[in-house]
mmCIF entry with sequence, helices, sheets and N, C-alpha, C, O atoms, coordinates in Angstrom:
data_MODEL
# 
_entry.id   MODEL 
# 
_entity.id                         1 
_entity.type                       polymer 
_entity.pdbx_number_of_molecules   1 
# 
_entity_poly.entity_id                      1 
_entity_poly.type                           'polypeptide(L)' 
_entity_poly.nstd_linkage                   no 
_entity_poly.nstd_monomer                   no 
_entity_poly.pdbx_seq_one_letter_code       
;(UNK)(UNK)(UNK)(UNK)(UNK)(UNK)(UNK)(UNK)(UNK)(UNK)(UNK)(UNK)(UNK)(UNK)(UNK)(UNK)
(UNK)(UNK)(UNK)(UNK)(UNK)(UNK)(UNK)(UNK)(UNK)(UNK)(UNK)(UNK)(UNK)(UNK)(UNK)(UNK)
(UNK)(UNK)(UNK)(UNK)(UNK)(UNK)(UNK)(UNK)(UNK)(UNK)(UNK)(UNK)(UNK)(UNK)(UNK)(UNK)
(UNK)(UNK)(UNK)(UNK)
;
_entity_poly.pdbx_seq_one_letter_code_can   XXXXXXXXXXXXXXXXXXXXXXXXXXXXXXXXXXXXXXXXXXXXXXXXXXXX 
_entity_poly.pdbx_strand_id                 A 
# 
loop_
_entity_poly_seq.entity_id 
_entity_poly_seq.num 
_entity_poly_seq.mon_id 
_entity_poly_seq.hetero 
1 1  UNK n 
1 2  UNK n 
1 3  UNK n 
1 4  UNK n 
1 5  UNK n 
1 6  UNK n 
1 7  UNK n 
1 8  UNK n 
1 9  UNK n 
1 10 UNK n 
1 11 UNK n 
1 12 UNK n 
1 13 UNK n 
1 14 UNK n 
1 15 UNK n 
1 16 UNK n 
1 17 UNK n 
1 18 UNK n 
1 19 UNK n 
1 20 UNK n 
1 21 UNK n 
1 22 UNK n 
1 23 UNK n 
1 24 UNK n 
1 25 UNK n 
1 26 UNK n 
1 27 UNK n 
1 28 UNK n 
1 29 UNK n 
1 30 UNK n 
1 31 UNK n 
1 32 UNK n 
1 33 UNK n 
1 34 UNK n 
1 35 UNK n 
1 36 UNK n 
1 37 UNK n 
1 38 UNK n 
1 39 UNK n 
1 40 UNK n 
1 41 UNK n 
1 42 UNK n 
1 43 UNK n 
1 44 UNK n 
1 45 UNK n 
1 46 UNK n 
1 47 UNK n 
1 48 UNK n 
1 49 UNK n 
1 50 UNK n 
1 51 UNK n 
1 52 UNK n 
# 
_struct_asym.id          A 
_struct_asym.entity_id   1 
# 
loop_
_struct_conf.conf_type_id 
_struct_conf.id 
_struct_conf.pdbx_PDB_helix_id 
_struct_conf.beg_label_comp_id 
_struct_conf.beg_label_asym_id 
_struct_conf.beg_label_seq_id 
_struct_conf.pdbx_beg_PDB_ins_code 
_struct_conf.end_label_comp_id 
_struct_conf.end_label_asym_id 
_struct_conf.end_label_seq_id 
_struct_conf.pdbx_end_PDB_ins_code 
_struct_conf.beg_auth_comp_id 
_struct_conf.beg_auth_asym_id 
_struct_conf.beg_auth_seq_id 
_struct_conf.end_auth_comp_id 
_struct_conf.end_auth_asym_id 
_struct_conf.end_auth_seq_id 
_struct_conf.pdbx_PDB_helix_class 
_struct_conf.details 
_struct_conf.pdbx_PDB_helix_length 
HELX_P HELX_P1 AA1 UNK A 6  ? UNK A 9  ? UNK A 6  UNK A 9  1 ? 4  
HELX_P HELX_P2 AA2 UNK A 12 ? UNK A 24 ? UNK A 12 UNK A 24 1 ? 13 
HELX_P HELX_P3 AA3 UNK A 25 ? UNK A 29 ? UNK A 25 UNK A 29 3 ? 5  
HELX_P HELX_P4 AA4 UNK A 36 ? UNK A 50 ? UNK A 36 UNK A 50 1 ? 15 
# 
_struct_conf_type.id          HELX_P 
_struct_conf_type.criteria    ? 
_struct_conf_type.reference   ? 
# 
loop_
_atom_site.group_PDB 
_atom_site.id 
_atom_site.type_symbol 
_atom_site.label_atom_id 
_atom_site.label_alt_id 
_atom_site.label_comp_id 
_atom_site.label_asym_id 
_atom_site.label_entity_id 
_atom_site.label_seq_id 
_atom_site.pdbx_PDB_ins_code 
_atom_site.Cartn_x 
_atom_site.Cartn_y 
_atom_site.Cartn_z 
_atom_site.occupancy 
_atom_site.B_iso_or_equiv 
_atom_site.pdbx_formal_charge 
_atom_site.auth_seq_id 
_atom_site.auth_comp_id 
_atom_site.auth_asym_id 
_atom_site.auth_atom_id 
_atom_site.pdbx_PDB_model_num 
ATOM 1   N N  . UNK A 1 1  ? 9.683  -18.015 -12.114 1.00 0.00 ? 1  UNK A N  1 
ATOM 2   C CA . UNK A 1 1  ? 9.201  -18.637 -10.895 1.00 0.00 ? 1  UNK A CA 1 
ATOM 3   C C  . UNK A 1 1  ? 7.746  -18.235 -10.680 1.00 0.00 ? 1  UNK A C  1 
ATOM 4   O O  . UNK A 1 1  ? 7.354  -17.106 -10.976 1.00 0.00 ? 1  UNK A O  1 
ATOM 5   N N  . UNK A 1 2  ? 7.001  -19.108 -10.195 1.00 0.00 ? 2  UNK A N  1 
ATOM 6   C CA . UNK A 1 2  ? 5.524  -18.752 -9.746  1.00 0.00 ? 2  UNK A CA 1 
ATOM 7   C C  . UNK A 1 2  ? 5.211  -18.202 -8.807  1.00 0.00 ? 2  UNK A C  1 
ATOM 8   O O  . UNK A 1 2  ? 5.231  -18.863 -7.769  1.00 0.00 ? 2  UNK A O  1 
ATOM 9   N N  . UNK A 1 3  ? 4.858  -17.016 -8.747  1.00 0.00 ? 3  UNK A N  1 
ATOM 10  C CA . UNK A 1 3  ? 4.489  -16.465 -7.455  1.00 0.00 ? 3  UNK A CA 1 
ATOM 11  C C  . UNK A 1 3  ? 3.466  -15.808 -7.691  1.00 0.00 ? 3  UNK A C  1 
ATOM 12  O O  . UNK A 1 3  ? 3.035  -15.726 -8.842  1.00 0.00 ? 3  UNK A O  1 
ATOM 13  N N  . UNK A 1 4  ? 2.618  -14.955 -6.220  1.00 0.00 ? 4  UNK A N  1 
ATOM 14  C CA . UNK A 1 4  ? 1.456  -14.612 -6.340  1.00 0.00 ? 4  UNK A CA 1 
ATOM 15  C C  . UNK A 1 4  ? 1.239  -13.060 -6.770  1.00 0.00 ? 4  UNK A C  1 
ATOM 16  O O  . UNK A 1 4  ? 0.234  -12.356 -6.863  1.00 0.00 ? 4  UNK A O  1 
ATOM 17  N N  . UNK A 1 5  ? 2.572  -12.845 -6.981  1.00 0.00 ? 5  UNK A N  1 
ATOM 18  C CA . UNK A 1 5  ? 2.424  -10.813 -7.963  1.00 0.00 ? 5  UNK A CA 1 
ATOM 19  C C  . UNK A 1 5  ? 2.911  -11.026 -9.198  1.00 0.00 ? 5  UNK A C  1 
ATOM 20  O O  . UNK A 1 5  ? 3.573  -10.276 -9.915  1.00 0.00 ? 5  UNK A O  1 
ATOM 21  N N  . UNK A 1 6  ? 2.560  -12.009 -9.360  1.00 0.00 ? 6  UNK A N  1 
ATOM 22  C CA . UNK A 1 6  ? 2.945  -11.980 -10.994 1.00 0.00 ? 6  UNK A CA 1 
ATOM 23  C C  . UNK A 1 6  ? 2.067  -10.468 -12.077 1.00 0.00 ? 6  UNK A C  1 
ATOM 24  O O  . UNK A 1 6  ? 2.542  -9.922  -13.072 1.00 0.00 ? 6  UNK A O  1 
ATOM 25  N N  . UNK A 1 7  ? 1.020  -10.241 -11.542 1.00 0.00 ? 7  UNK A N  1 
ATOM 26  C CA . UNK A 1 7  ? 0.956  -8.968  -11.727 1.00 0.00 ? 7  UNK A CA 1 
ATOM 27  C C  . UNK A 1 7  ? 1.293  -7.739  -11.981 1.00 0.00 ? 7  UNK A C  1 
ATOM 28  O O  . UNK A 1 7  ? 0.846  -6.897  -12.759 1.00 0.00 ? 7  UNK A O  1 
ATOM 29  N N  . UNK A 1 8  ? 2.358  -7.747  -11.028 1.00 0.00 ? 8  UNK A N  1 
ATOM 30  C CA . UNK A 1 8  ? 3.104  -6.435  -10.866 1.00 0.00 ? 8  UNK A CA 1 
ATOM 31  C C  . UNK A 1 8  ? 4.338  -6.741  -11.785 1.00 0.00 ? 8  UNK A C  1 
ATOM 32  O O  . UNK A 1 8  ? 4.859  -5.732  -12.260 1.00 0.00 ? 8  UNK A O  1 
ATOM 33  N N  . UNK A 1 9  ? 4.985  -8.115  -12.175 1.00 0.00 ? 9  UNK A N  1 
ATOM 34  C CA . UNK A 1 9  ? 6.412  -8.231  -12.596 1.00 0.00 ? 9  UNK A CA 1 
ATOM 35  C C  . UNK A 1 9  ? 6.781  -6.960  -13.866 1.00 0.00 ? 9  UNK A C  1 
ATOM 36  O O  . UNK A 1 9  ? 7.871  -6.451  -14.129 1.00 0.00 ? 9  UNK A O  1 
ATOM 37  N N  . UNK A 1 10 ? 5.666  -6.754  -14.378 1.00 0.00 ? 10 UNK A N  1 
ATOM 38  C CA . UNK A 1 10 ? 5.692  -5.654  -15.784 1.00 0.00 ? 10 UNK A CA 1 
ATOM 39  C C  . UNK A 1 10 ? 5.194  -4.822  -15.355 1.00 0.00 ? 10 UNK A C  1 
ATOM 40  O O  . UNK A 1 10 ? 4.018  -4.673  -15.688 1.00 0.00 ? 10 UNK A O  1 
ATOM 41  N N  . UNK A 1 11 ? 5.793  -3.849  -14.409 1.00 0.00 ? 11 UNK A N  1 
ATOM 42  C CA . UNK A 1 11 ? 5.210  -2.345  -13.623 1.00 0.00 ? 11 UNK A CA 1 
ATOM 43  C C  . UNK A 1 11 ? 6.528  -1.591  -13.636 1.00 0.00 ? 11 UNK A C  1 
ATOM 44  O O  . UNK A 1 11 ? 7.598  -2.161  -13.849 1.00 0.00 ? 11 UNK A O  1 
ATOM 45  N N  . UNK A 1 12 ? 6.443  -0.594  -13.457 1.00 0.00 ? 12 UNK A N  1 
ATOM 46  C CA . UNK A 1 12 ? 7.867  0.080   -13.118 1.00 0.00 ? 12 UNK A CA 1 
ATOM 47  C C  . UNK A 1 12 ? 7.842  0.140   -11.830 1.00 0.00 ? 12 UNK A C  1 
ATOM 48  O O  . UNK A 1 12 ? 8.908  0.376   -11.262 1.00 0.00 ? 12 UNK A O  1 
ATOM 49  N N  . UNK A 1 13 ? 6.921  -0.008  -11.230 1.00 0.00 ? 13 UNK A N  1 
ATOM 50  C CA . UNK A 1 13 ? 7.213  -0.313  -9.743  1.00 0.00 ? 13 UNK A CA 1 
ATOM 51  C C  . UNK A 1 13 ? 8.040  -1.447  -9.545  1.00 0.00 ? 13 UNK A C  1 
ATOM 52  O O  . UNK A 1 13 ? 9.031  -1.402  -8.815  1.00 0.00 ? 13 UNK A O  1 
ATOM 53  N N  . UNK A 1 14 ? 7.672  -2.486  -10.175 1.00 0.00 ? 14 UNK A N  1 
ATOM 54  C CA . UNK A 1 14 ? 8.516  -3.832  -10.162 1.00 0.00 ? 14 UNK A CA 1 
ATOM 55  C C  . UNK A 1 14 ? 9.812  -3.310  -10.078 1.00 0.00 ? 14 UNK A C  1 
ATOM 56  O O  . UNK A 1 14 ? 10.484 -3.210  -9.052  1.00 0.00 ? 14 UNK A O  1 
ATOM 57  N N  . UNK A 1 15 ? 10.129 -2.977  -11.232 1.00 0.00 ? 15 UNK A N  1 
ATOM 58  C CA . UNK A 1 15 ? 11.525 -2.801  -11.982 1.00 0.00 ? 15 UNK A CA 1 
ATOM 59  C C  . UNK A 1 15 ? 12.520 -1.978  -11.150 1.00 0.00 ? 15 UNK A C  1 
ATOM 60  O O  . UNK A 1 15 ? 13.748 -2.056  -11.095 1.00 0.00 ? 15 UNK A O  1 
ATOM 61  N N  . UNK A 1 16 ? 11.675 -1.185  -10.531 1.00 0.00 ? 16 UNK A N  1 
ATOM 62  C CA . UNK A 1 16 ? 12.442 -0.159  -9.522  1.00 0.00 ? 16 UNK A CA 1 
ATOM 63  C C  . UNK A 1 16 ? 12.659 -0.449  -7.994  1.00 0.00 ? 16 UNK A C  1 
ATOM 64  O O  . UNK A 1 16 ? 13.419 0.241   -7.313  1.00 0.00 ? 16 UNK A O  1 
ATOM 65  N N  . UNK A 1 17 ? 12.096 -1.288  -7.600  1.00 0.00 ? 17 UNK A N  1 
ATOM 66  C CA . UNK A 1 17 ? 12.085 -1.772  -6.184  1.00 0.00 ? 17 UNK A CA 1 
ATOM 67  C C  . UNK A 1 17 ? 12.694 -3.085  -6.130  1.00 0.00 ? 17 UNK A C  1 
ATOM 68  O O  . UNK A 1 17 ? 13.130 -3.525  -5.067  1.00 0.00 ? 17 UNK A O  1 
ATOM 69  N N  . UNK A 1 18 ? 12.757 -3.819  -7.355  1.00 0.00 ? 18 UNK A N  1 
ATOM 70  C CA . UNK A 1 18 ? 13.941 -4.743  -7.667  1.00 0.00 ? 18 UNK A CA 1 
ATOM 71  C C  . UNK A 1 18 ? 15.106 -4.420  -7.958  1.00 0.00 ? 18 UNK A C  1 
ATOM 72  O O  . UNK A 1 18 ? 15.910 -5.243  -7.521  1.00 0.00 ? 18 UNK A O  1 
ATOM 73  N N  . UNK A 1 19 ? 15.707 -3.328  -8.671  1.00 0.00 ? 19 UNK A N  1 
ATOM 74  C CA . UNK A 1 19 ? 16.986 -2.562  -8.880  1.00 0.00 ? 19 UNK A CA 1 
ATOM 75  C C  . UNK A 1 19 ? 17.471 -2.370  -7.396  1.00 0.00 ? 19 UNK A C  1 
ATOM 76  O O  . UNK A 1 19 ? 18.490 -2.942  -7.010  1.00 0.00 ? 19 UNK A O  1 
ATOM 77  N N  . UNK A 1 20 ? 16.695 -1.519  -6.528  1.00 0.00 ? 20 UNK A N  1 
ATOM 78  C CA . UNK A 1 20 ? 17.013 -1.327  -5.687  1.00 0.00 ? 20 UNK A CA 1 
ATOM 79  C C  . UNK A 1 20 ? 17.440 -2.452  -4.375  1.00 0.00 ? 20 UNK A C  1 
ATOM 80  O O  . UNK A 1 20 ? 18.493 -2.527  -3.743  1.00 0.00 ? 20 UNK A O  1 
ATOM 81  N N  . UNK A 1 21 ? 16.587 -3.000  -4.299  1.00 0.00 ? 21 UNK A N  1 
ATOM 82  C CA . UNK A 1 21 ? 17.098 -4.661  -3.547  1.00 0.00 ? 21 UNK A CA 1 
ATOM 83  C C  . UNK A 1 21 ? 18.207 -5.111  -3.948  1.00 0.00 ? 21 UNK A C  1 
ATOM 84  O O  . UNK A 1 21 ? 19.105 -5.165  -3.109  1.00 0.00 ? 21 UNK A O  1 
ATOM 85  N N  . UNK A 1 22 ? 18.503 -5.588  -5.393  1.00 0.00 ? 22 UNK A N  1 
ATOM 86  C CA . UNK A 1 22 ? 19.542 -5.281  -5.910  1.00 0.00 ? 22 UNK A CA 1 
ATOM 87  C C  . UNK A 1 22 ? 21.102 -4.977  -5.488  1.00 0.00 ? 22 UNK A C  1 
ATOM 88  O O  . UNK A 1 22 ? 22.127 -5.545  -5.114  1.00 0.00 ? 22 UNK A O  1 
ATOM 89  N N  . UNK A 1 23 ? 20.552 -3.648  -5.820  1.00 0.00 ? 23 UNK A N  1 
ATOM 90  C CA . UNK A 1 23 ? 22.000 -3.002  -5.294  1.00 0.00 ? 23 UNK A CA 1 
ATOM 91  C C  . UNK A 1 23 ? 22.212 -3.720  -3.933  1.00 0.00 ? 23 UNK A C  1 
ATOM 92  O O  . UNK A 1 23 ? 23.079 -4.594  -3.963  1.00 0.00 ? 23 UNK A O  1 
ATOM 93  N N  . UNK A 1 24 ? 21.578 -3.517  -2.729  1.00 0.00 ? 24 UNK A N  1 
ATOM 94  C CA . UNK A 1 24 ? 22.042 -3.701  -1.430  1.00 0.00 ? 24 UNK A CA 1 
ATOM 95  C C  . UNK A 1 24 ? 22.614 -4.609  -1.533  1.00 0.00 ? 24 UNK A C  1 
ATOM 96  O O  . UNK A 1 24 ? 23.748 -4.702  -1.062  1.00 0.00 ? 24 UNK A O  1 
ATOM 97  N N  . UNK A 1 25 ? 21.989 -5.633  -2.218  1.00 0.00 ? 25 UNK A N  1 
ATOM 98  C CA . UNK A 1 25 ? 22.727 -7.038  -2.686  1.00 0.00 ? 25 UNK A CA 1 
ATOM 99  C C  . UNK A 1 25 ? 23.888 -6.992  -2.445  1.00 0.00 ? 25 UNK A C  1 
ATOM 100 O O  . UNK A 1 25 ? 24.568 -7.274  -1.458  1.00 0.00 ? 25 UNK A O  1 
ATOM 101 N N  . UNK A 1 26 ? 24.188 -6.413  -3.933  1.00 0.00 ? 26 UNK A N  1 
ATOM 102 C CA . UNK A 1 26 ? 25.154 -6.178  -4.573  1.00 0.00 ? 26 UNK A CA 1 
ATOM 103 C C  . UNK A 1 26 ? 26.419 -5.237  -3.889  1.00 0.00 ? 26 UNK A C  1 
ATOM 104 O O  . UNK A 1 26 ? 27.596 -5.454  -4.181  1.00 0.00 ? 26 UNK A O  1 
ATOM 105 N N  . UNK A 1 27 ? 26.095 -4.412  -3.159  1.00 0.00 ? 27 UNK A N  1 
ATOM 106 C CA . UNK A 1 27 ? 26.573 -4.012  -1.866  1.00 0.00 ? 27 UNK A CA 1 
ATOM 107 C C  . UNK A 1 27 ? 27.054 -4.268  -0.456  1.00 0.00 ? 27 UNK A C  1 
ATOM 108 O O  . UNK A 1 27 ? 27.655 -3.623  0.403   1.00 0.00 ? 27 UNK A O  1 
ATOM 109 N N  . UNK A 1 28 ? 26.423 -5.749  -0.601  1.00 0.00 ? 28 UNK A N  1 
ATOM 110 C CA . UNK A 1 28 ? 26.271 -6.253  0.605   1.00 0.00 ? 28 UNK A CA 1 
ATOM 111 C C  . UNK A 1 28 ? 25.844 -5.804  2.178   1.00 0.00 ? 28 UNK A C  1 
ATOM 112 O O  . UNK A 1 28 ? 26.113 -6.312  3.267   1.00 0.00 ? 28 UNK A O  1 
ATOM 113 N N  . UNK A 1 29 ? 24.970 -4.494  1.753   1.00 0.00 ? 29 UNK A N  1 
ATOM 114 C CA . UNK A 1 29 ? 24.212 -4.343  2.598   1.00 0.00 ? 29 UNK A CA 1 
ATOM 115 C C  . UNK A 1 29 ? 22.654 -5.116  2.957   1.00 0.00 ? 29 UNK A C  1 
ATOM 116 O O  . UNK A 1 29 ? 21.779 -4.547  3.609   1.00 0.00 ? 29 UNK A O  1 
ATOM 117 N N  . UNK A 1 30 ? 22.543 -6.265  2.490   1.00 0.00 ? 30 UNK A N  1 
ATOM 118 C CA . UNK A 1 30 ? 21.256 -6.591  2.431   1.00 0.00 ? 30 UNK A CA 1 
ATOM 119 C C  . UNK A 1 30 ? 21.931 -8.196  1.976   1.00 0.00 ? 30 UNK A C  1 
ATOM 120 O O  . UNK A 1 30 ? 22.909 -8.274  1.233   1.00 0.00 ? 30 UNK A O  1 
ATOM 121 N N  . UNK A 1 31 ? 21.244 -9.399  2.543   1.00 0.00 ? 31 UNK A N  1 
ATOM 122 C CA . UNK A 1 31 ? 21.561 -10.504 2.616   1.00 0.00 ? 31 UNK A CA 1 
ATOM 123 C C  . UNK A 1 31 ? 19.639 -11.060 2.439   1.00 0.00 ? 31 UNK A C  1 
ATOM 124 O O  . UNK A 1 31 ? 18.759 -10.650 3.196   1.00 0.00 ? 31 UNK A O  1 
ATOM 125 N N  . UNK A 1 32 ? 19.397 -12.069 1.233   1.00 0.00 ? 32 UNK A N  1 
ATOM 126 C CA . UNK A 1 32 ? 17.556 -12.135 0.937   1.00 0.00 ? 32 UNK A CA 1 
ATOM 127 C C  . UNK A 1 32 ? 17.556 -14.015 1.574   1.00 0.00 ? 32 UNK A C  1 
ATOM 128 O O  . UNK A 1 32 ? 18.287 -14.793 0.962   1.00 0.00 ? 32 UNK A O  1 
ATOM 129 N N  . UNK A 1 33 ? 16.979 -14.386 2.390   1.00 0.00 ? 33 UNK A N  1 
ATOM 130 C CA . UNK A 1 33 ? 17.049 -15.552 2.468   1.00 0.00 ? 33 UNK A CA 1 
ATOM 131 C C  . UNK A 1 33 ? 15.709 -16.266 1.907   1.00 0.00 ? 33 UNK A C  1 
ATOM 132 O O  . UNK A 1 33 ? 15.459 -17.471 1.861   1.00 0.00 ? 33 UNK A O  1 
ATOM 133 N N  . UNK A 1 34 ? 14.751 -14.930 1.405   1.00 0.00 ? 34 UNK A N  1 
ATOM 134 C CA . UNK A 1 34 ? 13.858 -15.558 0.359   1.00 0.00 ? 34 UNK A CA 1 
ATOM 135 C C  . UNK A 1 34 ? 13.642 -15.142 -1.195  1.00 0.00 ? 34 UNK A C  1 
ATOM 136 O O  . UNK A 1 34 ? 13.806 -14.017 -1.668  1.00 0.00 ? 34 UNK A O  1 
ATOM 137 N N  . UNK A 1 35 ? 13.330 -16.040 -1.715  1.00 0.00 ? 35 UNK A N  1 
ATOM 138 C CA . UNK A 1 35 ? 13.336 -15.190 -3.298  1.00 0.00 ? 35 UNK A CA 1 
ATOM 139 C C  . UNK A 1 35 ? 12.930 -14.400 -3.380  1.00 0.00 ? 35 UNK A C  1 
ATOM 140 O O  . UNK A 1 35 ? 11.793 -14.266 -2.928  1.00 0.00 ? 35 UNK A O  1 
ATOM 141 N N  . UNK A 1 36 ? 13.706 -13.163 -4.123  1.00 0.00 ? 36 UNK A N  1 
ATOM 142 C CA . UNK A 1 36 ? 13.505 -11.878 -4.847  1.00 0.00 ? 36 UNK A CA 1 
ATOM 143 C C  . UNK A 1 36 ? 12.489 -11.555 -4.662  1.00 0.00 ? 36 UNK A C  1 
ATOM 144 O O  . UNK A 1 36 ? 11.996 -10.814 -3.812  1.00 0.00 ? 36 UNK A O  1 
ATOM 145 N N  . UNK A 1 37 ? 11.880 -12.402 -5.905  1.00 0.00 ? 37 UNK A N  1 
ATOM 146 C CA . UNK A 1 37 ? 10.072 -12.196 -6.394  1.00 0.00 ? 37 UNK A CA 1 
ATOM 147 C C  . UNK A 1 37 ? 9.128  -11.752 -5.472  1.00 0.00 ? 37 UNK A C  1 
ATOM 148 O O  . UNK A 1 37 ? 8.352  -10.796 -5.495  1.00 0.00 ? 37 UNK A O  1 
ATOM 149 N N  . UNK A 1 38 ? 9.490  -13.218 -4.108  1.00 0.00 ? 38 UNK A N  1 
ATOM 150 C CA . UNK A 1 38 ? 8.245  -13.043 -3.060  1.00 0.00 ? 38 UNK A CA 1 
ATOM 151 C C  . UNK A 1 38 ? 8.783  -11.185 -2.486  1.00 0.00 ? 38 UNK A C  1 
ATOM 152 O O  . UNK A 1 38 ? 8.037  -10.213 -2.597  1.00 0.00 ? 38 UNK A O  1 
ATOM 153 N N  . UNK A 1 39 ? 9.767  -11.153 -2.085  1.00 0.00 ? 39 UNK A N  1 
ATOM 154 C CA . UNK A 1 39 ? 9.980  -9.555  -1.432  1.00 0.00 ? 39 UNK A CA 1 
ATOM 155 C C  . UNK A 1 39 ? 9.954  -8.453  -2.226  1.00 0.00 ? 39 UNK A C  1 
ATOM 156 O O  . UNK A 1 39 ? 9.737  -7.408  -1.613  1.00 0.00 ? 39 UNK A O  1 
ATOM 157 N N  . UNK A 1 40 ? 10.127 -8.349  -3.543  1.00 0.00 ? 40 UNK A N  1 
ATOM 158 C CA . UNK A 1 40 ? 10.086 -6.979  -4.152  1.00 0.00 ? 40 UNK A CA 1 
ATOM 159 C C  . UNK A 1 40 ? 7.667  -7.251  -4.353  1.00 0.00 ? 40 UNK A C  1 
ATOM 160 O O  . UNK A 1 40 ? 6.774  -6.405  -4.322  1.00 0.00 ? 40 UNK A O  1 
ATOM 161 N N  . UNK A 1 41 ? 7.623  -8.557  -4.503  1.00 0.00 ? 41 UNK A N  1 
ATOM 162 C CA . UNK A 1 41 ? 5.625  -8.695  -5.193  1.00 0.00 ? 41 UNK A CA 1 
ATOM 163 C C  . UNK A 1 41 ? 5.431  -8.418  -3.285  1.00 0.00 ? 41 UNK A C  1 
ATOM 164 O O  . UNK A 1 41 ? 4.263  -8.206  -2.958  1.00 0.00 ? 41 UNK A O  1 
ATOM 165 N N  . UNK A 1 42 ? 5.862  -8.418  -2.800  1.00 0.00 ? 42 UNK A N  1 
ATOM 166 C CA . UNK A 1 42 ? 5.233  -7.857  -1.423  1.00 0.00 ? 42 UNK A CA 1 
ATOM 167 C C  . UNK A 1 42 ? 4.776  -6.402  -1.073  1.00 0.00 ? 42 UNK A C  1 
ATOM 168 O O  . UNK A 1 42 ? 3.736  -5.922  -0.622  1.00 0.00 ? 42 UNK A O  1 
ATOM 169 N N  . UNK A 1 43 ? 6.395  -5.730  -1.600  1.00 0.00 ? 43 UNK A N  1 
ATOM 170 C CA . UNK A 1 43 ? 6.725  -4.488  -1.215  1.00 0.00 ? 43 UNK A CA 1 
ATOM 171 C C  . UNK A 1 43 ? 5.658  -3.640  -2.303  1.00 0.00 ? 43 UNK A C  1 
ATOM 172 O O  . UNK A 1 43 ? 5.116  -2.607  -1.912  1.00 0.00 ? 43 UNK A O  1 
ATOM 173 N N  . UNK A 1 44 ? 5.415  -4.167  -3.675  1.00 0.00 ? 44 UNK A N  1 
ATOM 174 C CA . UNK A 1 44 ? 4.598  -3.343  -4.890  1.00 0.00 ? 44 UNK A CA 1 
ATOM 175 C C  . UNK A 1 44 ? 3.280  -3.619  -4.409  1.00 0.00 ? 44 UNK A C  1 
ATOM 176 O O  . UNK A 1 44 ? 2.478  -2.686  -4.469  1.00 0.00 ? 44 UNK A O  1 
ATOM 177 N N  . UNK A 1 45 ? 2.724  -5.194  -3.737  1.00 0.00 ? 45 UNK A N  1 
ATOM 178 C CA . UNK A 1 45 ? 1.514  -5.193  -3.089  1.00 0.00 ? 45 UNK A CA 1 
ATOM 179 C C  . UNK A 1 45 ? 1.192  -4.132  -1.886  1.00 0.00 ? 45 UNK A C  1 
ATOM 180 O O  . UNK A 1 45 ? 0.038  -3.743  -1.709  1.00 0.00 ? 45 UNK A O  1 
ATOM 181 N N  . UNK A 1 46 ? 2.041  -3.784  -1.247  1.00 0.00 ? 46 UNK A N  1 
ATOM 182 C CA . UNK A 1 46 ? 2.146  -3.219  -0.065  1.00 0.00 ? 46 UNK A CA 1 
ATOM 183 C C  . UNK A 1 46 ? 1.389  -1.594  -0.196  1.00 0.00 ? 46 UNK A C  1 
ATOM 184 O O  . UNK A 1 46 ? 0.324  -1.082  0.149   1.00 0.00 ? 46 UNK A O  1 
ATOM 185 N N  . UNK A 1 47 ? 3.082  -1.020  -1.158  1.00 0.00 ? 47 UNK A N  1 
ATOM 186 C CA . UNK A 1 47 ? 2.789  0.044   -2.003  1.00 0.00 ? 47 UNK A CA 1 
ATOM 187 C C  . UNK A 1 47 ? 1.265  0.335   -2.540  1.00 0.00 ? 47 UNK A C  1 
ATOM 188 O O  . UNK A 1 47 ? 0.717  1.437   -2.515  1.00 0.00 ? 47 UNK A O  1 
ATOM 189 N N  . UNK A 1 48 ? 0.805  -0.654  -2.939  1.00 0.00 ? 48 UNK A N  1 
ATOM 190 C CA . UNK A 1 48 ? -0.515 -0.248  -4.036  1.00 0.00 ? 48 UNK A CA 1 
ATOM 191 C C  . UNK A 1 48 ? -1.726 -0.537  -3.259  1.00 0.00 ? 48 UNK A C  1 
ATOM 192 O O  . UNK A 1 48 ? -2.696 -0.561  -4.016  1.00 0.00 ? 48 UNK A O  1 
ATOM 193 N N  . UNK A 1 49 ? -1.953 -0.703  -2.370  1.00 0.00 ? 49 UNK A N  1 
ATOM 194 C CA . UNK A 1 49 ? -2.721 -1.125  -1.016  1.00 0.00 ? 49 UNK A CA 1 
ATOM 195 C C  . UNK A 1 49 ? -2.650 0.478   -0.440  1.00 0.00 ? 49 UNK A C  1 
ATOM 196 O O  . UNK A 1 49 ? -3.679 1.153   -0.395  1.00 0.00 ? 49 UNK A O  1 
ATOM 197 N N  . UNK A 1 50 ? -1.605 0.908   -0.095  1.00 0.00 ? 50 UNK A N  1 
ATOM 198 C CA . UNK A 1 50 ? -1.260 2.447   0.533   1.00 0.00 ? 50 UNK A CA 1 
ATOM 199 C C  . UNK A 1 50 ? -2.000 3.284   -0.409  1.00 0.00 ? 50 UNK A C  1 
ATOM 200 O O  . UNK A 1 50 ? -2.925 3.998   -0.022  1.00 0.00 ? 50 UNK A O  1 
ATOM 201 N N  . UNK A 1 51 ? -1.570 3.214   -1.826  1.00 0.00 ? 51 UNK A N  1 
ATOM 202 C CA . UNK A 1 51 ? -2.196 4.419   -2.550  1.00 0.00 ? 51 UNK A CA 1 
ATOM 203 C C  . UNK A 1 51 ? -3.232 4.363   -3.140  1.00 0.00 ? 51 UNK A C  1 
ATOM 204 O O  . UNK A 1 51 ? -3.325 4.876   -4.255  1.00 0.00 ? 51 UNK A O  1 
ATOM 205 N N  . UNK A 1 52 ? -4.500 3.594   -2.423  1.00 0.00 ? 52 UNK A N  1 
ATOM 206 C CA . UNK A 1 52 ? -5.807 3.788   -2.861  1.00 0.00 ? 52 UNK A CA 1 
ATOM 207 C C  . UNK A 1 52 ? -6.609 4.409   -2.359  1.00 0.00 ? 52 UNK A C  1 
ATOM 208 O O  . UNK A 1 52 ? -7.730 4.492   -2.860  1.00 0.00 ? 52 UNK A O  1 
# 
């Protein structure tokens, strides 16, 4: 899918803040009414904004 963190998709930040979404999922603690992509490329934009 096209989105605007395509950047980050090959980070371990990616990989790890998507696992984690994930689970809740998968848990059903967490219900996404938008794609994945846009909320985990938010949360790694977010993240990497903080640690500069």
């Amino acid at each position: 899918m096209n989105h605007p963190y395509k950047s980050f998709e090959s980070t371990v930040l990616w990989s790890s803040i998507e696992k984690g979404i994930r689970d809740l999922i998968d848990n059903n603690d967490l219900e996404l009414n938008t794609p994945i992509e846009y909320v985990v490329g938010y949360l790694c934009e977010a993240l990497a904004k903080n640690n500069q």
